[in-house]
py3Dmol code that shows the C-alpha trace and the ligand (Angstrom):
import py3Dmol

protein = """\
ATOM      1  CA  UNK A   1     -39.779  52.570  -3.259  1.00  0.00           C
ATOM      2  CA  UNK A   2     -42.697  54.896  -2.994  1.00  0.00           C
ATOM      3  CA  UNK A   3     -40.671  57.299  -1.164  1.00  0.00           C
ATOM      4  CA  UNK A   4     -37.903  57.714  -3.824  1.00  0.00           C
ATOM      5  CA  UNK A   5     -38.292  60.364  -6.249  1.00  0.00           C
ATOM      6  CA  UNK A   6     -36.112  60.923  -9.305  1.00  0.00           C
ATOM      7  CA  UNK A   7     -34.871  64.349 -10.479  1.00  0.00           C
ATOM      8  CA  UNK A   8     -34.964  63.824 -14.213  1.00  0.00           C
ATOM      9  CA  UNK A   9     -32.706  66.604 -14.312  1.00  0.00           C
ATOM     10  CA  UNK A  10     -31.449  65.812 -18.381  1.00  0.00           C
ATOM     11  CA  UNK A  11     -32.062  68.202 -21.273  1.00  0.00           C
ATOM     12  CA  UNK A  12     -34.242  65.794 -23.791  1.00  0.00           C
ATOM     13  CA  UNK A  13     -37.398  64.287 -23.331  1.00  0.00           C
ATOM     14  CA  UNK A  14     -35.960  60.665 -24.819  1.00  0.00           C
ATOM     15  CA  UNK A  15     -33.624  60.739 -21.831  1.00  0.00           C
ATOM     16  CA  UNK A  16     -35.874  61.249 -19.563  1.00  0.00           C
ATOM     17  CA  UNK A  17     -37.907  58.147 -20.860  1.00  0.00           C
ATOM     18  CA  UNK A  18     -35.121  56.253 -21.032  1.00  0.00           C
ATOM     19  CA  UNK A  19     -34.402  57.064 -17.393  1.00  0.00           C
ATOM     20  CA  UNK A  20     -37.735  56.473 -16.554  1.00  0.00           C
ATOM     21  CA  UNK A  21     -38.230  53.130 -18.143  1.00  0.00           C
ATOM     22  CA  UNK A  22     -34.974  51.820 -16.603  1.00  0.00           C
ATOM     23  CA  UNK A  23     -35.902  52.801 -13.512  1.00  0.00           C
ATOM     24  CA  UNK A  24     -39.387  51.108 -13.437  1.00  0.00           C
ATOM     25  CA  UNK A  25     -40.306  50.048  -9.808  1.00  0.00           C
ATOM     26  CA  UNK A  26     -37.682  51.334  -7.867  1.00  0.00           C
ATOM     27  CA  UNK A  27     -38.514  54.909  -8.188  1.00  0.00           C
ATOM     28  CA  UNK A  28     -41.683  56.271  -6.737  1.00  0.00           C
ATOM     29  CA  UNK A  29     -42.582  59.071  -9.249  1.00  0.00           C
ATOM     30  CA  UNK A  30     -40.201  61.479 -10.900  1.00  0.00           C
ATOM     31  CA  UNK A  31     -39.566  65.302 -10.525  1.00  0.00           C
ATOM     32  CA  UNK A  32     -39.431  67.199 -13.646  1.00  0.00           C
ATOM     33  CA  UNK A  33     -37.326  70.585 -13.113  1.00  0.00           C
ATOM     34  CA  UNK A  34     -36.847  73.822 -15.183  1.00  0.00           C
ATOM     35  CA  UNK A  35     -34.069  71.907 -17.516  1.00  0.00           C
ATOM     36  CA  UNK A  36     -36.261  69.847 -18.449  1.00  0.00           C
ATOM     37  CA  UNK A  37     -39.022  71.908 -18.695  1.00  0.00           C
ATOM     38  CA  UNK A  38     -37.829  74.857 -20.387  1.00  0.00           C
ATOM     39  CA  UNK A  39     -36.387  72.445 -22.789  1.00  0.00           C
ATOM     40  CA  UNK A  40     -39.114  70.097 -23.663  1.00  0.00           C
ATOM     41  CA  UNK A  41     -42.511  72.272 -22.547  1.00  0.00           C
ATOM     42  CA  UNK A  42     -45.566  70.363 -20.563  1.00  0.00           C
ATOM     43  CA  UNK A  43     -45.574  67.404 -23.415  1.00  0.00           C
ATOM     44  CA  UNK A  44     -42.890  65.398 -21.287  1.00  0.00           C
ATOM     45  CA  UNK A  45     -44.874  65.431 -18.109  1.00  0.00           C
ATOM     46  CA  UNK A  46     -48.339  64.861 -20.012  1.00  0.00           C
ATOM     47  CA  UNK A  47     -46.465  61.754 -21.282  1.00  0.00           C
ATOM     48  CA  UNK A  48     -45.778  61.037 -17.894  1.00  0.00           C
ATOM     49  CA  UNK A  49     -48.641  61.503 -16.522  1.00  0.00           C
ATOM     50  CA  UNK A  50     -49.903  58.726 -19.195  1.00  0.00           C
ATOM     51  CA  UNK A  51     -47.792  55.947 -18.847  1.00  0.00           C
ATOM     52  CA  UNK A  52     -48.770  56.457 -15.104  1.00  0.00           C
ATOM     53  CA  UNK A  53     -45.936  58.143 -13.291  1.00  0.00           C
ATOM     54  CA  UNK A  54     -46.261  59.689 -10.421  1.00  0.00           C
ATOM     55  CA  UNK A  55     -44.878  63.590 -11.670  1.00  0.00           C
ATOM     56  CA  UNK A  56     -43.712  66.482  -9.488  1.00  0.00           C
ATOM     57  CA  UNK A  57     -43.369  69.729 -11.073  1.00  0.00           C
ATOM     58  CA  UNK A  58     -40.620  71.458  -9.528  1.00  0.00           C
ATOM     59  CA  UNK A  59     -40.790  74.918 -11.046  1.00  0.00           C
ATOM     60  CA  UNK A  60     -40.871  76.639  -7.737  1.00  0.00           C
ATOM     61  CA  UNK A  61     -43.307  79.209  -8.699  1.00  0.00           C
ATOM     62  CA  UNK A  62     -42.461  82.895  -7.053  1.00  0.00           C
ATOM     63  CA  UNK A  63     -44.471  85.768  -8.865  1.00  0.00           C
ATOM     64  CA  UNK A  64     -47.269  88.000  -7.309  1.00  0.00           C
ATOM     65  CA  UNK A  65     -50.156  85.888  -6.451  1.00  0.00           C
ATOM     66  CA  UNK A  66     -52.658  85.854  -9.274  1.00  0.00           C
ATOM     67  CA  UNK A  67     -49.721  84.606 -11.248  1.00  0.00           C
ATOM     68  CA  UNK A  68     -48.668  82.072  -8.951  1.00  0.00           C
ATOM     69  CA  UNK A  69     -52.586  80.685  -9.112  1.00  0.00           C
ATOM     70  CA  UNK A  70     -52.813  80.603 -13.084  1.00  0.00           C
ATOM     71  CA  UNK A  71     -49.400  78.930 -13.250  1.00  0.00           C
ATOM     72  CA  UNK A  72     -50.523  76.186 -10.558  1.00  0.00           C
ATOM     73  CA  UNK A  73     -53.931  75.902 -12.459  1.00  0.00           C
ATOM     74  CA  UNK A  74     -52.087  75.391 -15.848  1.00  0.00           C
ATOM     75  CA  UNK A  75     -49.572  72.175 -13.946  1.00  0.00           C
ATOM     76  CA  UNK A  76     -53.176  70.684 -12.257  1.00  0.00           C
ATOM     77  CA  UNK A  77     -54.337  70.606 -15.606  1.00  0.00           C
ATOM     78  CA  UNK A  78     -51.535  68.838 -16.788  1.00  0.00           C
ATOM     79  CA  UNK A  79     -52.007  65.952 -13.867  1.00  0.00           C
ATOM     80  CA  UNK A  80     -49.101  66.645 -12.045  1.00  0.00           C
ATOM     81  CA  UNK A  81     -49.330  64.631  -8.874  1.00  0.00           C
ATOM     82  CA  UNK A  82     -47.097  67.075  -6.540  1.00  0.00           C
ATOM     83  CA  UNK A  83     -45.561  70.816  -7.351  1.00  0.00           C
ATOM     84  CA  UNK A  84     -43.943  73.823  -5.744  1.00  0.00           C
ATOM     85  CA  UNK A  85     -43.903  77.032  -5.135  1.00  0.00           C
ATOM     86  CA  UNK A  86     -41.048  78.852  -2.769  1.00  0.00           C
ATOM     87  CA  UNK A  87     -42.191  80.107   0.787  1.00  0.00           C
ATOM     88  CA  UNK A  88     -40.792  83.257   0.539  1.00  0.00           C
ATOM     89  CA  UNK A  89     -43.562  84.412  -1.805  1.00  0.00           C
ATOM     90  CA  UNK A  90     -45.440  84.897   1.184  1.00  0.00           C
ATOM     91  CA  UNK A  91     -48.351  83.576   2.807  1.00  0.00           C
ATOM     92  CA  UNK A  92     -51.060  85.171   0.404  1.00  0.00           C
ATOM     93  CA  UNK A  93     -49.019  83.841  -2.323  1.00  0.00           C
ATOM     94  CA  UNK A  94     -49.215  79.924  -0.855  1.00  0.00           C
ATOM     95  CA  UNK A  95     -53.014  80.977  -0.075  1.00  0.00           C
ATOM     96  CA  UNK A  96     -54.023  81.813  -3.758  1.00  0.00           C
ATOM     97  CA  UNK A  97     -51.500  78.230  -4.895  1.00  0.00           C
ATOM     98  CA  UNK A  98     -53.519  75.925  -2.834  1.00  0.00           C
ATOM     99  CA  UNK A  99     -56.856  77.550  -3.736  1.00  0.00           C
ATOM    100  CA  UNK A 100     -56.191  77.272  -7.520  1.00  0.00           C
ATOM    101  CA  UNK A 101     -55.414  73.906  -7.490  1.00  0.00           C
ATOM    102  CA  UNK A 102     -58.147  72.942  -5.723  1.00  0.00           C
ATOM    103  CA  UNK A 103     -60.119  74.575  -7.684  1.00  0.00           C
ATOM    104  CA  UNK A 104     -58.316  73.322 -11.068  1.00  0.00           C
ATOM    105  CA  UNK A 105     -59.077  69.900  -9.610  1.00  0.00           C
ATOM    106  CA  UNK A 106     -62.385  70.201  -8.892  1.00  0.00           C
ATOM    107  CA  UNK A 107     -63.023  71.228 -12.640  1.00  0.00           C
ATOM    108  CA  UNK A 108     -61.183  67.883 -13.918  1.00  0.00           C
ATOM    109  CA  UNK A 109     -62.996  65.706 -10.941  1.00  0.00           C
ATOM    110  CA  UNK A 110     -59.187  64.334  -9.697  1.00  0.00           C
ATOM    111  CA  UNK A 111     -57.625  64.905  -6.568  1.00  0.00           C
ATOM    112  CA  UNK A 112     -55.745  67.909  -6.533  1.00  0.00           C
ATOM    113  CA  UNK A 113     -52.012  67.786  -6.007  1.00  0.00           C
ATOM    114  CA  UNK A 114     -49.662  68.013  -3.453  1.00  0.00           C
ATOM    115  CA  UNK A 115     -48.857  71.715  -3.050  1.00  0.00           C
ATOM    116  CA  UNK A 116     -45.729  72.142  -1.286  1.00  0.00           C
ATOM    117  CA  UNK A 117     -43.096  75.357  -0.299  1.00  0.00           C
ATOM    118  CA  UNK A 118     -39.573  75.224  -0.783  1.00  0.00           C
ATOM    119  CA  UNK A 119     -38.136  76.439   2.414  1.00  0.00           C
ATOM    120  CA  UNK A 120     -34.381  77.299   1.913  1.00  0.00           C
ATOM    121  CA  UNK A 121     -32.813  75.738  -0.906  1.00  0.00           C
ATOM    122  CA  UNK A 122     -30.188  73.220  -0.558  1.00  0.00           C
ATOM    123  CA  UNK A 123     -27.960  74.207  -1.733  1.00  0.00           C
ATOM    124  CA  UNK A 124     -27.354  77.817   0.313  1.00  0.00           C
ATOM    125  CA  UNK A 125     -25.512  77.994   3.855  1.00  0.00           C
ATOM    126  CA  UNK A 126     -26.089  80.318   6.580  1.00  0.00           C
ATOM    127  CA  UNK A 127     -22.962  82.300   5.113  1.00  0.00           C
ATOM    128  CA  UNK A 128     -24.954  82.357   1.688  1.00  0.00           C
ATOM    129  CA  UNK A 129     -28.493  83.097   3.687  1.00  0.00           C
ATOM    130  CA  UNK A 130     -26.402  86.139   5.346  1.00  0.00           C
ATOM    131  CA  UNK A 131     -25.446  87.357   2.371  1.00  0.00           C
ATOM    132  CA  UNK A 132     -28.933  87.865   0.834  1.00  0.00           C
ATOM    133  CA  UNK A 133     -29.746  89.781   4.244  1.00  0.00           C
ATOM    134  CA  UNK A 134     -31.140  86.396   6.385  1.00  0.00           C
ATOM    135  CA  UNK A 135     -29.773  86.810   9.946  1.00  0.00           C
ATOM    136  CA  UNK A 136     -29.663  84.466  12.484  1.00  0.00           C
ATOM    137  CA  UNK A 137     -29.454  80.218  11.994  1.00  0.00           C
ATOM    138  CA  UNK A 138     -30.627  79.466   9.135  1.00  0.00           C
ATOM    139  CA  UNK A 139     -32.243  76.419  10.675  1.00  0.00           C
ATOM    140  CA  UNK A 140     -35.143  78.939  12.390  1.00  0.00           C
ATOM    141  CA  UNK A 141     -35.336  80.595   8.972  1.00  0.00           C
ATOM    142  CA  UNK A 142     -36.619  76.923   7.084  1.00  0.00           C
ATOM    143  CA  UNK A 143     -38.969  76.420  10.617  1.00  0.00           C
ATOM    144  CA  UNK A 144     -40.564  79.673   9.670  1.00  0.00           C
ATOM    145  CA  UNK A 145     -41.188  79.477   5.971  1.00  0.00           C
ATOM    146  CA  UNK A 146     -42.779  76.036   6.944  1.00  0.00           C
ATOM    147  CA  UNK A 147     -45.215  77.121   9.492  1.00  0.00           C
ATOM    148  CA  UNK A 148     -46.257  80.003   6.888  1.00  0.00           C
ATOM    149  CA  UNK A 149     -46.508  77.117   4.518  1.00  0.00           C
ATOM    150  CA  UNK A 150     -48.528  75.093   7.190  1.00  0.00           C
ATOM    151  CA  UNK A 151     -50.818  77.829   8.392  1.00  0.00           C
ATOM    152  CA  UNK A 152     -51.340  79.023   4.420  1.00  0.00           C
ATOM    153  CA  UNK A 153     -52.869  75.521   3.691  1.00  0.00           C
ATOM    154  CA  UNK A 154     -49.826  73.718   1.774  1.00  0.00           C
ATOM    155  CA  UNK A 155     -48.966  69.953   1.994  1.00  0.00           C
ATOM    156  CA  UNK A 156     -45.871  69.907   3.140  1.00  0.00           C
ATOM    157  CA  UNK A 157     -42.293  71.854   2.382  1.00  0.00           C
ATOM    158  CA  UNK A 158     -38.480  70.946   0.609  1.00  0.00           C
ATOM    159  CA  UNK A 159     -36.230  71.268   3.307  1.00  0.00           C
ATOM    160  CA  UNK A 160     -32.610  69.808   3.556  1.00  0.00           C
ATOM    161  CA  UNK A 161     -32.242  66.543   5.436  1.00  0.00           C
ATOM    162  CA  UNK A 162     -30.397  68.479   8.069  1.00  0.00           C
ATOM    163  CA  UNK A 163     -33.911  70.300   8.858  1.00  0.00           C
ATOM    164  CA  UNK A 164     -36.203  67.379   9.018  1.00  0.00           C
ATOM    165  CA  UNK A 165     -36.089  66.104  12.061  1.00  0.00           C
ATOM    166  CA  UNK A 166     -37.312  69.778  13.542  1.00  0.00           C
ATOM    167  CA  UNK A 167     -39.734  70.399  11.358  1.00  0.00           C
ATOM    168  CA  UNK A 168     -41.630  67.286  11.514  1.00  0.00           C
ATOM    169  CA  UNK A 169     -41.361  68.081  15.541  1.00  0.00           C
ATOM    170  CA  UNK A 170     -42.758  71.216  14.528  1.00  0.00           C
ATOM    171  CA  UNK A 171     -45.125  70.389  11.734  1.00  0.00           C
ATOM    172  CA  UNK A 172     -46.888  66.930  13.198  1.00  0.00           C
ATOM    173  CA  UNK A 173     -47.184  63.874  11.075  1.00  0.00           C
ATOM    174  CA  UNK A 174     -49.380  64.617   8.174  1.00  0.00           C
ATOM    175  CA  UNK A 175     -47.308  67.206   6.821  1.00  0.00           C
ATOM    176  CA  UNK A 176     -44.935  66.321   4.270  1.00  0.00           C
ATOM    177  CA  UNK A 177     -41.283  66.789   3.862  1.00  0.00           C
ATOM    178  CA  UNK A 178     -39.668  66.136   0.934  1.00  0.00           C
ATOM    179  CA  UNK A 179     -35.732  66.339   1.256  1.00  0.00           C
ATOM    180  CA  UNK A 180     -32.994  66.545  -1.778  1.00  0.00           C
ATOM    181  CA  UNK A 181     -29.724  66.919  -0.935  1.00  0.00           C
ATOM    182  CA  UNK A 182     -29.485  63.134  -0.538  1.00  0.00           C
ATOM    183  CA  UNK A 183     -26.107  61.830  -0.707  1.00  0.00           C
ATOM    184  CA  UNK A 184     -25.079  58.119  -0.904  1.00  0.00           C
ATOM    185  CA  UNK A 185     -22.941  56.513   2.155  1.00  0.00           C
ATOM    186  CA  UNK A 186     -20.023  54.705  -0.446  1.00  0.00           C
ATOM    187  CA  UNK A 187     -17.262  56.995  -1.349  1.00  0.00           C
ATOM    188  CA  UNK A 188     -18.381  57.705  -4.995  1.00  0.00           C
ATOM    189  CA  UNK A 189     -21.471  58.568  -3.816  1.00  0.00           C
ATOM    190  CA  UNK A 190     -20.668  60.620  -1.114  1.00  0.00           C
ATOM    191  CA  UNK A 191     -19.814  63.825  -3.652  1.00  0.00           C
ATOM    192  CA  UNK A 192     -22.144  66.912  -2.628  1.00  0.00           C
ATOM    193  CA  UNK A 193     -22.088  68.505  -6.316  1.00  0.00           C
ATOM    194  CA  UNK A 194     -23.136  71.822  -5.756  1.00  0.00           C
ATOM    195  CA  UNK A 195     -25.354  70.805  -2.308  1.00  0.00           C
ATOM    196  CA  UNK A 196     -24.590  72.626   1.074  1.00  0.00           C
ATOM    197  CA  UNK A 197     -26.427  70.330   3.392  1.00  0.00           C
ATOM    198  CA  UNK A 198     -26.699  66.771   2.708  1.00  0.00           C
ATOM    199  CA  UNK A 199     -27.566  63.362   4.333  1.00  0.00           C
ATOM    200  CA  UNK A 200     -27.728  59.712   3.442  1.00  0.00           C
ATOM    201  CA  UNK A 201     -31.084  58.303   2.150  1.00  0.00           C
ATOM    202  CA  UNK A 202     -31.476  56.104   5.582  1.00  0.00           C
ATOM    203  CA  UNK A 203     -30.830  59.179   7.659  1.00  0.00           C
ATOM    204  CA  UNK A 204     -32.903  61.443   5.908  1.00  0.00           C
ATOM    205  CA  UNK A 205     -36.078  59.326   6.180  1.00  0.00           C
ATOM    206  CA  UNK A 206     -34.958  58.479   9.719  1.00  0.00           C
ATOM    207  CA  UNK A 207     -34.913  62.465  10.494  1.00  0.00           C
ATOM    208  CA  UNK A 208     -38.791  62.121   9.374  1.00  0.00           C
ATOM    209  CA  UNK A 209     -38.458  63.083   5.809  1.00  0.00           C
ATOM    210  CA  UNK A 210     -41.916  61.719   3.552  1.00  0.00           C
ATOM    211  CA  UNK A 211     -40.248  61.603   0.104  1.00  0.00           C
ATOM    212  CA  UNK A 212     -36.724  61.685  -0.703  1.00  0.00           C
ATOM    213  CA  UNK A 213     -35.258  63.615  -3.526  1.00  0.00           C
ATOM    214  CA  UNK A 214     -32.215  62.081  -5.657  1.00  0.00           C
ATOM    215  CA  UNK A 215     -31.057  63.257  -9.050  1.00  0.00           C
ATOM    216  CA  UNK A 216     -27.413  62.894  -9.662  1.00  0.00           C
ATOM    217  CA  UNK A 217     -26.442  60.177  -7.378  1.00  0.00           C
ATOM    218  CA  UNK A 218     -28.699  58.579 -10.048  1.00  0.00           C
ATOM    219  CA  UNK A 219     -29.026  59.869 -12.829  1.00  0.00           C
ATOM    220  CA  UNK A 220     -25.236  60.566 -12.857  1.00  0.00           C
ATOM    221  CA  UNK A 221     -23.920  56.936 -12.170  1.00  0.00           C
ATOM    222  CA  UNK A 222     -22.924  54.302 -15.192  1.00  0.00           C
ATOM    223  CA  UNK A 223     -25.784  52.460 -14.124  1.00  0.00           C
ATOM    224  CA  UNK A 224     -28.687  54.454 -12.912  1.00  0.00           C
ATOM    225  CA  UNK A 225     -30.972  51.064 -12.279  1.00  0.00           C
ATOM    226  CA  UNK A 226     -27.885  49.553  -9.994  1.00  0.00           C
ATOM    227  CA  UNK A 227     -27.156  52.939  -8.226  1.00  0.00           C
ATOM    228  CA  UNK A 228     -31.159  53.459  -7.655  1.00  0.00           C
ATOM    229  CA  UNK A 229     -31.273  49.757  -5.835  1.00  0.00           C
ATOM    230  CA  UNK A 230     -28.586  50.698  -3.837  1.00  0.00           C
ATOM    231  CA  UNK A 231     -30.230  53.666  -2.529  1.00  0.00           C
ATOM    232  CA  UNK A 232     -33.660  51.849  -1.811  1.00  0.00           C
ATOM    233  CA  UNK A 233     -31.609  49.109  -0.016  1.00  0.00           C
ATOM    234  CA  UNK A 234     -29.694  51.401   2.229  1.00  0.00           C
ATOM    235  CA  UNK A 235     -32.780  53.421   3.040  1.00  0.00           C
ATOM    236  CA  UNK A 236     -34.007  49.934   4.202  1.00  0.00           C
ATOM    237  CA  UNK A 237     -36.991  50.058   1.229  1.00  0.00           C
TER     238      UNK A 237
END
"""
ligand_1 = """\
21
LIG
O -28.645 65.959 -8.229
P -29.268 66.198 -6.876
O -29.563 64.920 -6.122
O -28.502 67.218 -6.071
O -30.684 66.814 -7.244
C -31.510 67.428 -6.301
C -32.706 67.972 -7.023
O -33.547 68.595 -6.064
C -32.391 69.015 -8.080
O -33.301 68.787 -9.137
C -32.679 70.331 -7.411
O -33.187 71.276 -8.322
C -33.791 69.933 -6.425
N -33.938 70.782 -5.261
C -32.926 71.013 -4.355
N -33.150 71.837 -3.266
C -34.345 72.387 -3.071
C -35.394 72.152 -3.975
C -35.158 71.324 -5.054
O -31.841 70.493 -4.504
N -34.562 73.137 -1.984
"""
view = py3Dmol.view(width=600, height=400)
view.addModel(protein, "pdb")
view.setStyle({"model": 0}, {"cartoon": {"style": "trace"}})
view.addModel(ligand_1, "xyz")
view.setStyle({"model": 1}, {"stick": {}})
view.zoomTo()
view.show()
């Protein structure tokens, strides 16, 4: 399903493969994390990138912005097809991340990637958000990191499930949302791990959510392939 993406979130490169290979055609690229990446360094997304996976870097870049451009310059380089950065860096920050991959692109001839913001993480609550100094609902907190996102130029935003509905409201079609915190709807599924706000696959791309994010309902499960068809069929892919 084009709208599944994997969170390869495993400490070797051969797992990753592995994972990869077994879940040929059911997942629609795969999201390579700082595990991963601090373990294994850009060779496992180049090799990736060559057997023709769709790859999101998810290093949520957050550094002043001349850093933030030679980082996203170094991951269009490496082909990624989507990567972050987090909102909170600020508009200028998002500004100087869309320009250098564009302009990375343009240097290679491809399409440059999907830039996108990571609006609140998943796994904080407003409780958590309060304690780092965030009043008020934390839901108006994601809806403004994503319209700085929007107005810097960006794709699209991570948000929790329980956020996409307003957002797309907010943010019109084109604009993408991709959404972790996906939990399954059968009991073994159904365990949050360390997420605050989750939602079922169906839900979550009901709510208006582009991609879906799912690592260890996956990843986790004694048979990643079976668990991985289970989640396409109840998001109706
Ligand atoms: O295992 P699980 O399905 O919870 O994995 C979710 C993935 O999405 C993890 O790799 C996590 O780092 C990532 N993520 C998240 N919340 C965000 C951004 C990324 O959970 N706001």
């Amino acid at each position: 399903m084009d709208q599944l993406l994997v969170a390869l979130d495993v400490d070797t490169a051969e797992q990753a493969f592995a994972l990869a290979d077994d879940l040929a055609g059911l997942a629609g690229g795969f999201k390579i994390g700082s595990r991963l990446f601090t373990a294994e360094g850009p060779a496992v997304v180049e090799t990736l990138v060559r057997r023709g996976h769709r790859v999101f870097l998810d290093l949520k870049f957050h550094d002043i912005p001349s850093t933030v451009a030679g980082a996203v310059a170094a991951a269009t380089r490496l082909g990624v097809w989507m990567l972050n950065v987090h909102a909170s860096g600020g508009a200028e920050m998002m500004r100087a991340a869309h320009t250098a991959a564009v302009e990375a692109a343009d240097h290679r001839t491809a399409s440059p990637p999907l830039v996108i913001a990571v609006t609140v993480l998943t796994s904080l609550d407003e409780a958590a958000l309060g304690a780092l100094g965030v009043r008020g609902p934390l839901a108006d907190h994601v809806e403004a990191l994503a319209s700085l996102a929007q107005q810097a130029g960006l794709d699209g935003v991570v948000a929790s499930p329980r956020e996409t509905a307003r957002l797309r409201a907010r943010c019109g079609p084109a604009f993408a949302i991709v959404t972790p915190g996906i939990r399954g709807v059968e009991p073994g599924q159904a365990k949050p791990d360390d997420q605050a706000r989750t939602l079922s696959a169906a839900g979550a791309i009901a709510a208006g959510a582009t991609y879906i994010v799912v690592g260890r309902p996956i990843i986790g499960a004694p048979d990643p392939r079976s668990a991985a068809a289970r989640i396409v069929a109840e998001a109706g892919g």
